[in-house]
C-alpha positions in Angstrom: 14.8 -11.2 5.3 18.0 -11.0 3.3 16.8 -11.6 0.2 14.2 -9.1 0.8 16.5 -6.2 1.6 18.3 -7.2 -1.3 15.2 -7.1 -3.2 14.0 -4.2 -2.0 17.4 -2.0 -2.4 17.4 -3.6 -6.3 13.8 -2.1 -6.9 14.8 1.2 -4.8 17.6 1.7 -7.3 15.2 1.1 -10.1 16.5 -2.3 -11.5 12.9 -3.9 -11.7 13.9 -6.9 -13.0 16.8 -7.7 -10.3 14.5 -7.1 -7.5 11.9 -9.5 -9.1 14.2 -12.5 -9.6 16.0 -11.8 -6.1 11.9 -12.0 -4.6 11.5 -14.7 -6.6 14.4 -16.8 -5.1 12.3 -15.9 -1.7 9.4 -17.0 -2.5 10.8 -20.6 -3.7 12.1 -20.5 -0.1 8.6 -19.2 1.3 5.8 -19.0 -0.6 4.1 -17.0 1.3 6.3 -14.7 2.6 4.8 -11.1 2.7 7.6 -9.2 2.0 8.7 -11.0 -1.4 5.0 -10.9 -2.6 5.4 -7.2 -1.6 8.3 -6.3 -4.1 7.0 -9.2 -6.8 3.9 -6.8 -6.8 5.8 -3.6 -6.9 7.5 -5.0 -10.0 4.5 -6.0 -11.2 2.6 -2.8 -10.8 5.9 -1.3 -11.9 6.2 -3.6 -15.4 2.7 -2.2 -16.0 0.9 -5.8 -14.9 -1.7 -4.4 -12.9 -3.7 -7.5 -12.5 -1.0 -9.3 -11.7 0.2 -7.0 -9.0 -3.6 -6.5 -7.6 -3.5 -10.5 -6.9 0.4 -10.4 -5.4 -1.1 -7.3 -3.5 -4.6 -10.0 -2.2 -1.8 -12.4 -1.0 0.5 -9.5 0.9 -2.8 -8.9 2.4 -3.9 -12.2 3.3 -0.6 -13.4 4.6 0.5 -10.5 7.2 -0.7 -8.1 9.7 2.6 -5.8 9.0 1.3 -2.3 9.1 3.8 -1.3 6.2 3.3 -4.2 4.1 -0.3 -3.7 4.3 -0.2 -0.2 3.4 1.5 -0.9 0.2 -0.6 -3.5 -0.6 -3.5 -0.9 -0.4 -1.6 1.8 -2.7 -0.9 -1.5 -5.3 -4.7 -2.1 -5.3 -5.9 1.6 -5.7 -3.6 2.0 -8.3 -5.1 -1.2 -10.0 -8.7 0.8 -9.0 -10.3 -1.8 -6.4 -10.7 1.1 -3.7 -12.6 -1.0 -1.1 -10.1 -3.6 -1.0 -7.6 -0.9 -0.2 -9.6 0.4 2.4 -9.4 -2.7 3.8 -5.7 -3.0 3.7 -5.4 0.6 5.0 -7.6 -0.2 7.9 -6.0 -3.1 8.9 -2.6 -1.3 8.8 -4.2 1.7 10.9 -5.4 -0.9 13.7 -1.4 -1.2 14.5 -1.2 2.7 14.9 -1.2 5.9 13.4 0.6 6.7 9.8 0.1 9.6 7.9 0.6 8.2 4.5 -1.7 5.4 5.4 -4.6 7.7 6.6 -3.9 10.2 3.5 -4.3 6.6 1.2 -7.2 5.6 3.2 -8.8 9.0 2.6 -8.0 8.9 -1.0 -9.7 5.7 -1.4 -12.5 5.8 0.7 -13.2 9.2 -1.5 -13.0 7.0 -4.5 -15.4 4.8 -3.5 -17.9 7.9 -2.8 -17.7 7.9 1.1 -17.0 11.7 1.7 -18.2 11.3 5.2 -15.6 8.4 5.8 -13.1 10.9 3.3 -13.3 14.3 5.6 -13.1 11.9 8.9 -9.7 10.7 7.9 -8.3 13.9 6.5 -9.6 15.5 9.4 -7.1 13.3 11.9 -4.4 13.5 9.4 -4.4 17.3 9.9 -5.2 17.7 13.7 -2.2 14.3 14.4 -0.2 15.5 11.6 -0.8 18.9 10.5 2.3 19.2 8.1 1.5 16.3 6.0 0.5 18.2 2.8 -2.7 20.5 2.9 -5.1 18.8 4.4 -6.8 21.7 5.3 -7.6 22.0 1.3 -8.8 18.5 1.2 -11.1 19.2 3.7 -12.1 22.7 2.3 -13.0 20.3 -1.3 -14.7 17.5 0.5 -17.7 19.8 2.4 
């Protein structure tokens, strides 16, 4: 968990390739440790290698049931476009507990992948659980 924080404080302060070589001496260490596949596949996604980062984001997934790790491992896939493996990622967060960012990402995607129904469901418990989080009331006023 060290090298992780490390990792992680490197990428926050925007030294990319720091925080992938401090991940890197992680996952020597662990190969499968979630959170040093999670920063390798914010670099990744960062460096502009979004194929790479969609795969590093597969593995997060595969390899934890950590609500945050998951959740970011859903934004990495959106962002590489595979919506319904994000969903799944943001689901399996969400089974852990409520987060607003992860229903607002699940929303997103499941609108992506055309399921308004599943879209107005989510955005409608992000504004009645948390009704500051953005304008959800405008999401919900687009998706009818």
């Amino acid at each position: 968990r060290v090298l992780f924080r490390s990792a992680s404080c490197l990428f926050d302060q925007g030294n990319v390739d720091a925080a992938l070589a401090k991940a890197n001496e992680g996952l020597k260490r662990a190969p499968d440790d979630a959170a040093c596949l999670t920063v390798t596949a914010l670099a990744k996604a960062k460096q502009g290698k979004a194929a790479e980062a969609a795969e590093l984001a597969r593995k997060v997934a595969a390899s934890t049931s950590e609500p945050e790790f998951l959740r970011v491992a859903g934004e990495i896939l959106a962002g590489s476009g595979k919506h319904a493996e994000a969903i799944s990622s943001y689901r399996r967060a969400l089974a852990s507990g409520y987060d607003a960012m992860t229903t607002y990402r699940l929303a997103v995607s499941l609108n992506a992948v055309g399921d308004r129904a599943g879209a107005m469901q989510a955005m409608q418990e992000l504004q009645r659980r948390s009704p500051g989080f953005l304008n959800s009331s405008q999401w919900i006023d687009a998706l009818r």
